[in-house]
DRENVOMAR-439042 format. One record per residue (C-alpha): chain; x, y, z; residue number from 1. Coordinates in steps of 0.25 Angstrom, whole numbers, plus 5000, padded with zeros to 4 digits. Example, Ala and Ser with C-alpha at 12.3 -4.5 7.8 and 13.67 -1.06 7.14 Angstrom:
residues 2
A|5049|4982|5031|1 .
A|5055|4996|5029|2 .
This chain:
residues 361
A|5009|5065|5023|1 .
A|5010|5049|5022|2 .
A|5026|5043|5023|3 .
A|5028|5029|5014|4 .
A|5040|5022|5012|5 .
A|5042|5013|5003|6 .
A|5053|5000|5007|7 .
A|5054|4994|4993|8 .
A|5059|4982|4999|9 .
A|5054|4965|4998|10 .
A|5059|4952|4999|11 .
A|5050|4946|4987|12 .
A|5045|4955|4976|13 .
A|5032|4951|4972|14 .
A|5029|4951|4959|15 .
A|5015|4960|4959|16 .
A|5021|4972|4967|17 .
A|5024|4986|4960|18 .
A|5031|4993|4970|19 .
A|5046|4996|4970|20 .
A|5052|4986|4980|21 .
A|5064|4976|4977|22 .
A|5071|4965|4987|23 .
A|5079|4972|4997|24 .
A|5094|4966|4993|25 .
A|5104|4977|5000|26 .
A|5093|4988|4999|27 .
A|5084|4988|5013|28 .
A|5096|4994|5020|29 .
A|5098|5004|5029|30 .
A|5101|5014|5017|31 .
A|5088|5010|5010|32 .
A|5082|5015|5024|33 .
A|5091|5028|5026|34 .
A|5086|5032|5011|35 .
A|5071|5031|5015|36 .
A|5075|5040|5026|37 .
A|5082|5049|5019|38 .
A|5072|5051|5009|39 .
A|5064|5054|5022|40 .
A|5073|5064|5025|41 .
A|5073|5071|5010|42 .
A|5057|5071|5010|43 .
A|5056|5079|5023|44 .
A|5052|5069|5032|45 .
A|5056|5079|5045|46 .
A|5044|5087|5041|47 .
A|5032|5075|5037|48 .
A|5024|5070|5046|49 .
A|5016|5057|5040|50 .
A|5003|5053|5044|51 .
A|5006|5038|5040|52 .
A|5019|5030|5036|53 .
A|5018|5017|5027|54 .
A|5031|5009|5024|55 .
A|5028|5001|5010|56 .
A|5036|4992|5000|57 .
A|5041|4983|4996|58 .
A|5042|4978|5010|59 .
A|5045|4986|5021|60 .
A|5045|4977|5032|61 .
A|5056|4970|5026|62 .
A|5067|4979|5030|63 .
A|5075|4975|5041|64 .
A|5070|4978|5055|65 .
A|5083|4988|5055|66 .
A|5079|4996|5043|67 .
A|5064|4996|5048|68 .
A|5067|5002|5061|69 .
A|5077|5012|5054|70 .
A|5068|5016|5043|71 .
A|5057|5019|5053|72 .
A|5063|5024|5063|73 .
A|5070|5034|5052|74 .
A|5057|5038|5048|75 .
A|5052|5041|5063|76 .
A|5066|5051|5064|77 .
A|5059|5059|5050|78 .
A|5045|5059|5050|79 .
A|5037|5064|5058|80 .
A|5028|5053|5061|81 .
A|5022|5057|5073|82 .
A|5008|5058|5063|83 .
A|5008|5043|5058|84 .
A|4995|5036|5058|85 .
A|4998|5024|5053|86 .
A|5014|5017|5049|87 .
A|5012|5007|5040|88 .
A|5022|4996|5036|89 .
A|5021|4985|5023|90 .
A|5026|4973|5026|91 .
A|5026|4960|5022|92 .
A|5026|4945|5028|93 .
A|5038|4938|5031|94 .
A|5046|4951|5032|95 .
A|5045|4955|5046|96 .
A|5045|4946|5060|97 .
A|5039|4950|5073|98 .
A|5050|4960|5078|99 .
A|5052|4968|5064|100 .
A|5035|4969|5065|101 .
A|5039|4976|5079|102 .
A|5048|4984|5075|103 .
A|5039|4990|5065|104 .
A|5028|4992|5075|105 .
A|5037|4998|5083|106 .
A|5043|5009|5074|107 .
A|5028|5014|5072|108 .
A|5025|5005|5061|109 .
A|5008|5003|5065|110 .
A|5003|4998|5052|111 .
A|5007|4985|5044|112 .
A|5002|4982|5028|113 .
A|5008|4967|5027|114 .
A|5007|4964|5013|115 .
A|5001|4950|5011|116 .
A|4995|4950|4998|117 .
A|4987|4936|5001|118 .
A|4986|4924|5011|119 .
A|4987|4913|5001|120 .
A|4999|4907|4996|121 .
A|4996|4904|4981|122 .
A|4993|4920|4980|123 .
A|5004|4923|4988|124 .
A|5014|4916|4976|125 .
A|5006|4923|4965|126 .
A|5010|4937|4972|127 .
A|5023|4932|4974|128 .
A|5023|4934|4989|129 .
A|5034|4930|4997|130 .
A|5025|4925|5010|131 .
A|5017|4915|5013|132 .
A|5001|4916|5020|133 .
A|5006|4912|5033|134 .
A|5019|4923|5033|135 .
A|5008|4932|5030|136 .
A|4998|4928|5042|137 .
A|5011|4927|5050|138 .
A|5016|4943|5046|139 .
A|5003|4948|5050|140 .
A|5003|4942|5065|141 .
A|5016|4948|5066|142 .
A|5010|4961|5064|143 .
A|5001|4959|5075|144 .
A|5011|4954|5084|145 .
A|5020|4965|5083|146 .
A|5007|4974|5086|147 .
A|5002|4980|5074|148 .
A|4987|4983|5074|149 .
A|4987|4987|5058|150 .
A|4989|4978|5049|151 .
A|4985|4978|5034|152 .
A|4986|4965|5025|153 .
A|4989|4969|5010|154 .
A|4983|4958|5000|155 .
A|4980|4956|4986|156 .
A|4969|4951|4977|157 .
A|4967|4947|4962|158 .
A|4980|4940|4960|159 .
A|4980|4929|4949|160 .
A|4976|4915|4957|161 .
A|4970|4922|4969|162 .
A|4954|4918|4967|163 .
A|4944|4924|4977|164 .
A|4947|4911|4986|165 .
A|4960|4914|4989|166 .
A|4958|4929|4990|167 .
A|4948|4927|5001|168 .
A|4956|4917|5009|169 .
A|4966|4930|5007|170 .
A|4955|4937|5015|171 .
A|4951|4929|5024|172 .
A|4966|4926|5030|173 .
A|4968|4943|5029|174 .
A|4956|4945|5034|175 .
A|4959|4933|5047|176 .
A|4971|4942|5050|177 .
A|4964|4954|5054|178 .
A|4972|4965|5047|179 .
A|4969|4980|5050|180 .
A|4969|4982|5035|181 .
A|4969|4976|5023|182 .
A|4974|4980|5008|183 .
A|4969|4970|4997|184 .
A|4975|4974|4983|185 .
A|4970|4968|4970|186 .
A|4984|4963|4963|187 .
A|4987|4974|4949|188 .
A|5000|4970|4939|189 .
A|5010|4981|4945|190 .
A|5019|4987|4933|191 .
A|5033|4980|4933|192 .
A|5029|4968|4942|193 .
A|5029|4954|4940|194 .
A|5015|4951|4939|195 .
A|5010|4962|4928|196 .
A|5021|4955|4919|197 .
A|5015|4942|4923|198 .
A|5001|4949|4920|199 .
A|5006|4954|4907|200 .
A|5011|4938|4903|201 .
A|4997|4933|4908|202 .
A|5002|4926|4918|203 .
A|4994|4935|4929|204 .
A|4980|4938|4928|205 .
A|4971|4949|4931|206 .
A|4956|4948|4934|207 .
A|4946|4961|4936|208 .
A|4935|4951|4941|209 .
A|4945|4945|4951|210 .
A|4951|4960|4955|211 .
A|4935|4962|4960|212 .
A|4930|4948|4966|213 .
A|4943|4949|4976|214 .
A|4941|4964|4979|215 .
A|4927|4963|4982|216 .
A|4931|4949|4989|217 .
A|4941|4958|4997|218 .
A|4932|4969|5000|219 .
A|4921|4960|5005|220 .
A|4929|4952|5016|221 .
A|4936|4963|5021|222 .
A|4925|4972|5023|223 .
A|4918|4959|5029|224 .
A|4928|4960|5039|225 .
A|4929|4973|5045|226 .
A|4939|4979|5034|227 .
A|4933|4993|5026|228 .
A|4939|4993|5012|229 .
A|4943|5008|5013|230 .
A|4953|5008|5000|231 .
A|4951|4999|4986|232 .
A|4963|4991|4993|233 .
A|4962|4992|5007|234 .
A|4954|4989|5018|235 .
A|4955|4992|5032|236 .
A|4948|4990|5046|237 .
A|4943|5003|5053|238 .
A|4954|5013|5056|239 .
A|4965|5005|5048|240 .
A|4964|5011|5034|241 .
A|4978|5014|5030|242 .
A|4980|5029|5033|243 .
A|4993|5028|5024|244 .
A|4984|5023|5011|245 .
A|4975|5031|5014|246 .
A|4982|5044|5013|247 .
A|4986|5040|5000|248 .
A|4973|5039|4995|249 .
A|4970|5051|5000|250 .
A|4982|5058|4993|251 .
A|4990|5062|5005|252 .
A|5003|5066|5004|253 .
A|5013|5053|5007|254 .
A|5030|5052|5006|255 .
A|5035|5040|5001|256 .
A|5049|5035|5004|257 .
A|5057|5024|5000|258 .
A|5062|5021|4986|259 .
A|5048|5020|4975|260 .
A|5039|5027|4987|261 .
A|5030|5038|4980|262 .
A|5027|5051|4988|263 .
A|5017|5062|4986|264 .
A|5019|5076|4994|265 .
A|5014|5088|4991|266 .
A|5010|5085|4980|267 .
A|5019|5079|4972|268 .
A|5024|5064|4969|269 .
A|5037|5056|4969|270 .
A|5041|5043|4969|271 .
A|5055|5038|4976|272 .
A|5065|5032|4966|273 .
A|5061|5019|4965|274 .
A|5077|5013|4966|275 .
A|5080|5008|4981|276 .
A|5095|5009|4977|277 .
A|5094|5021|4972|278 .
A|5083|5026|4981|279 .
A|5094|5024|4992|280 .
A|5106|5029|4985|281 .
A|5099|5044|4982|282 .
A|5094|5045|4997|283 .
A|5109|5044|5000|284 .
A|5113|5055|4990|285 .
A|5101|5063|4993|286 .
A|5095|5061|4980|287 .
A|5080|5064|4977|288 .
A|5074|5050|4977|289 .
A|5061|5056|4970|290 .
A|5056|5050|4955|291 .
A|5045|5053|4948|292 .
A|5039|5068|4955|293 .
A|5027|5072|4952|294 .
A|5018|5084|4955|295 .
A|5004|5079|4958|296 .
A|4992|5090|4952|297 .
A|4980|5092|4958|298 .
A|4974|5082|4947|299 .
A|4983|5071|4950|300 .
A|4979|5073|4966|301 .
A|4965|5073|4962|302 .
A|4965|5059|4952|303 .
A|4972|5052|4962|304 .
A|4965|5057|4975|305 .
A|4952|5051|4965|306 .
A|4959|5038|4962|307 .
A|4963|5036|4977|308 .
A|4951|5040|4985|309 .
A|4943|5032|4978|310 .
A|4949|5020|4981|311 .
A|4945|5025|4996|312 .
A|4932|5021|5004|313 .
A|4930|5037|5005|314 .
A|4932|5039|4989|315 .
A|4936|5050|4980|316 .
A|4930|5065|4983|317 .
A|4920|5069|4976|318 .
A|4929|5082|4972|319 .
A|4940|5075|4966|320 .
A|4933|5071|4955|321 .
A|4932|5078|4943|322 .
A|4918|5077|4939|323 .
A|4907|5069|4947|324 .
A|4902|5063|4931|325 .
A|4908|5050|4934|326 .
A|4904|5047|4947|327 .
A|4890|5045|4945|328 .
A|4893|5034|4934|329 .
A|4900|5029|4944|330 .
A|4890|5029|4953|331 .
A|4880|5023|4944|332 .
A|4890|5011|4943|333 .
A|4890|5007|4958|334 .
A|4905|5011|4958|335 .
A|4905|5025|4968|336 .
A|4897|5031|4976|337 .
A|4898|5045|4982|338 .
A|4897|5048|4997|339 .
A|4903|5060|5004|340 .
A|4906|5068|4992|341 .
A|4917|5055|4990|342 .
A|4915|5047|4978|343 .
A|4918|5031|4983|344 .
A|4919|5016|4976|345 .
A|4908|5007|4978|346 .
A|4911|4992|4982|347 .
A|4908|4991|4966|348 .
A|4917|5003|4963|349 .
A|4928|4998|4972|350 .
A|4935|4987|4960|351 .
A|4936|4999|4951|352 .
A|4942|5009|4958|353 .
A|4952|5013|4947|354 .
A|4943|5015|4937|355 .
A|4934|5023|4944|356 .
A|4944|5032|4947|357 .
A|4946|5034|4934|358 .
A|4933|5038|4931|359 .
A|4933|5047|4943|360 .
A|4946|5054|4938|361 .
């Protein structure tokens, strides 16, 4: 099993981001921590053993050195984490200096995704980022100077006023860093966030034609230097694909803690009340945080096993469709190919990978 926690935490709320996170006002306290390791305690950490551990957000990195080391090291004193493979933390510029980066490292923290989203400044205000280039260029060497040898940069493409100009200086400075691994995301109006209202008003456009130049544009100078695009959105140098997605993808079983975090164990689903207040106060009186249980059928298991593999470099086996009918249409198209008894995207196929998972399903 795979152990995610989610620290809903951030200085600046962008306005594209649909995850559950708020300003941290009186919340990232020592309470908010004792609640994540309590719900530890009632999920039967004693007896779990993760193969990969991944802090998300919000903004992890922004909690206090004091709260990091007591969250982690809480952990450490409940898992069994003598399995882990890879220890990723999310964090972002200007929220951490040399010493907290060392902390980090040295609480076993091995992996970094920095969340940059672009290099130029104009894009930067359009995302309603809360950073300049230079912090971003500046949290990176930080990384390396505390001494950690994997580091991912996230980035977006496709958003209104960024032209295949800007995106490619985007690359080109990305690129210059040297990052272990890459994730490059093509922007989509998130429910209940600023932008899809904006998108509604006109305000925000969107552009099919743009979504493909910049992805193929990505895909082209990443693989030119060195980079294997293993996953629609990610794209790593050998031996750095992230374990953690990857075991996602792959349907593995995965504990999430942390108000809004999503879990899947033994087949079934839960997501953890999205309410930090409330999240806080139920740990205390010992109060089942779970909302929104499901039972997962083998159908459901199946169909996304389908949609996610496919987004993979290996592809969706061949036995998890129901019927081989439309993969020779596909074929015909350019858009898969089958190798292996697997059925995978073409570089063509690639810009379509939702729809075609829809006529696989």
């Amino acid at each position: 099993m795979h152990l995610y926690l989610h620290i809903p935490f951030c200085h600046h709320l962008c306005p594209y981001c649909g995850f559950y996170k708020h300003t941290p006002g009186n919340l990232a306290n020592r309470a908010f921590v004792d609640a994540i390791l309590a719900e530890a305690d009632r999920r039967g950490a004693s007896s779990l053993a993760p193969e990969t551990v991944y802090l998300g957000g919000g903004t992890p990195s922004l909690l206090s050195p004091t709260l990091l080391e007591r969250l982690l090291r809480g952990l450490a004193d409940r898992f069994d984490l003598s399995q882990v493979a890879e220890y990723t933390m999310e964090a972002n510029p200007a929220t951490y200096d040399l010493e907290k980066a060392r902390l980090m490292r040295g609480l076993g923290v091995d992996r970094i995704s920095l969340g940059v989203q672009s290099f130029q400044a104009s894009v930067l205000k359009t995302l309603g980022r809360d950073h300049s280039p230079e912090d971003a260029i500046a949290a990176f060497q930080t990384l390396r100077d505390a001494g950690f040898t994997n580091l991912s940069l996230d980035l977006m493409f496709s958003i209104p006023g960024q032209d295949a100009a800007l995106w490619q200086a985007d690359l080109d400075q990305a690129i210059a860093l040297a990052p272990e691994h890459f994730s490059a995301y093509n922007l989509t109006y998130e429910e209940d966030t600023e932008f899809l209202t904006k998108h509604q008003k006109g305000e925000l456009d969107s552009d099919e034609d743009r979504d493909a130049t910049l992805f193929y544009e990505a895909i082209d100078r990443l693989e030119a230097a060195g980079y294997t695009h293993y996953e629609i959105s990610n794209y790593a140098r050998p031996g750095f694909e992230s374990r953690h997605n990857r075991a996602y993808w792959a349907g593995a079983d995965y504990l999430g803690l942390g108000p809004g975090a999503v879990s899947t164990m033994n087949g079934e689903r839960w997501k953890t009340l999205p309410d930090t207040a409330a999240y806080v106060r139920a740990t205390r009186s010992g109060i089942d945080t779970r909302v929104e249980i499901e039972l997962l059928t083998e159908e459901d298991r199946r169909l996304e096993a389908v949609a996610m593999r496919l987004r993979t470099q290996e592809g969706a086996p061949l036995d998890l469709l129901p019927s081989p009918d439309p993969v020779e249409s596909l074929i015909q198209e350019g858009w898969v190919v089958v190798e292996n008894d697997h059925v995978r995207l073409t570089r063509d196929g690639k810009a379509l990978a939702d729809p075609i998972a829809g006529m696989l399903v």
